[in-house]
C-alpha positions as CSV (number, residue, x, y, z in Angstrom):
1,X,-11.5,351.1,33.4
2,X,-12.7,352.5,30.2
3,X,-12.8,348.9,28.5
4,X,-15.3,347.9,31.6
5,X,-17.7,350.7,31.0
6,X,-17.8,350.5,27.1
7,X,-18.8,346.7,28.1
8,X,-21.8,348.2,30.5
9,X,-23.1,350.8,28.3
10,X,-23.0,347.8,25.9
11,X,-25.1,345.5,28.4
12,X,-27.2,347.9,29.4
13,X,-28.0,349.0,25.6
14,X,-28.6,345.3,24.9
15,X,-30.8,344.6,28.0
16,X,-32.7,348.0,27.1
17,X,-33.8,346.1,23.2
18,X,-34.7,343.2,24.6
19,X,-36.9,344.8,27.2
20,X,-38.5,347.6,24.5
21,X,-38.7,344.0,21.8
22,X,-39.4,341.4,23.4
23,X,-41.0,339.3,20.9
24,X,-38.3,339.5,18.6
25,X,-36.6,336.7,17.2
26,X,-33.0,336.3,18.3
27,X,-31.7,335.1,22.0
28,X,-31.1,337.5,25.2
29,X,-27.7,336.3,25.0
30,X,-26.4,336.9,21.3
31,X,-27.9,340.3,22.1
32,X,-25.8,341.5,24.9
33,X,-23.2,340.3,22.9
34,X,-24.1,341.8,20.2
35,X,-24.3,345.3,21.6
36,X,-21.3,344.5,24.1
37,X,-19.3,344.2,20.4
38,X,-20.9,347.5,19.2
39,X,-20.1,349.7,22.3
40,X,-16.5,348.2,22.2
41,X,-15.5,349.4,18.4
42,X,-17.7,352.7,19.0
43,X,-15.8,353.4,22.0
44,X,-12.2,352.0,20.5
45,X,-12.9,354.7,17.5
46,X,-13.6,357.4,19.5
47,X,-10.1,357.3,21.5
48,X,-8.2,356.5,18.5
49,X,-9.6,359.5,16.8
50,X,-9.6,361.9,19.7
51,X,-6.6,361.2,22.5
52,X,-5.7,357.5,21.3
53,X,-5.3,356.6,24.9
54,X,-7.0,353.8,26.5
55,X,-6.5,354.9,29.8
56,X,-8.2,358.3,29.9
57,X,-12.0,358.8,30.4
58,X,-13.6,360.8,27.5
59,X,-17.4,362.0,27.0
60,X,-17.3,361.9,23.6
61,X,-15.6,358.0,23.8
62,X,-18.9,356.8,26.0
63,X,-21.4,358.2,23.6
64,X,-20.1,356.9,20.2
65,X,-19.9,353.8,22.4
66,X,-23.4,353.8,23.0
67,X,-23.8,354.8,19.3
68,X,-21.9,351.9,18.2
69,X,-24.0,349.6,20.0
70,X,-27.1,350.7,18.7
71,X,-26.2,350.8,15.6
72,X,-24.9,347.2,16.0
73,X,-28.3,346.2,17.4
74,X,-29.9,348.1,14.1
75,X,-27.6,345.8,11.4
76,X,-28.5,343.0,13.2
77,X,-32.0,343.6,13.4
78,X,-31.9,344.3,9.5
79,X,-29.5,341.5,8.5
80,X,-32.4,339.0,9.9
81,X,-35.2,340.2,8.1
């Protein structure tokens, strides 16, 4: 269940760039993944540093999630300039 929304905060962050950027160079698709990749190692870091359990649902787990994601998006962004 966690893995499932890491993957949506992920999308969602993704979907969010696109819409703020659209002009940007870069497809809608490579960034959902992208951010999708971002949220997963932010929220895989979290749990390993705080309960190391998969399973359980943590706060702190969704936000460095999100965190990962956006800073995903921001390397990217950089890495292409």
């Amino acid at each position: 269940m966690t893995l499932i929304l890491w993957i949506a905060i992920g999308i969602a962050a993704g979907w969010l760039k696109r819409m703020m950027f659209p002009g940007r160079p870069g497809g809608f698709v490579p960034t959902l993944v992208l951010a999708v990749i971002g949220a997963l190692i932010g929220g895989y870091i979290a749990t390993y540093f705080t309960t190391g359990d998969l399973a359980a649902l943590h706060p702190a787990g969704f936000a460095v999630a999100l965190l990962g994601a956006v800073l995903m998006l921001l390397v990217a962004a950089k890495l292409r300039i």
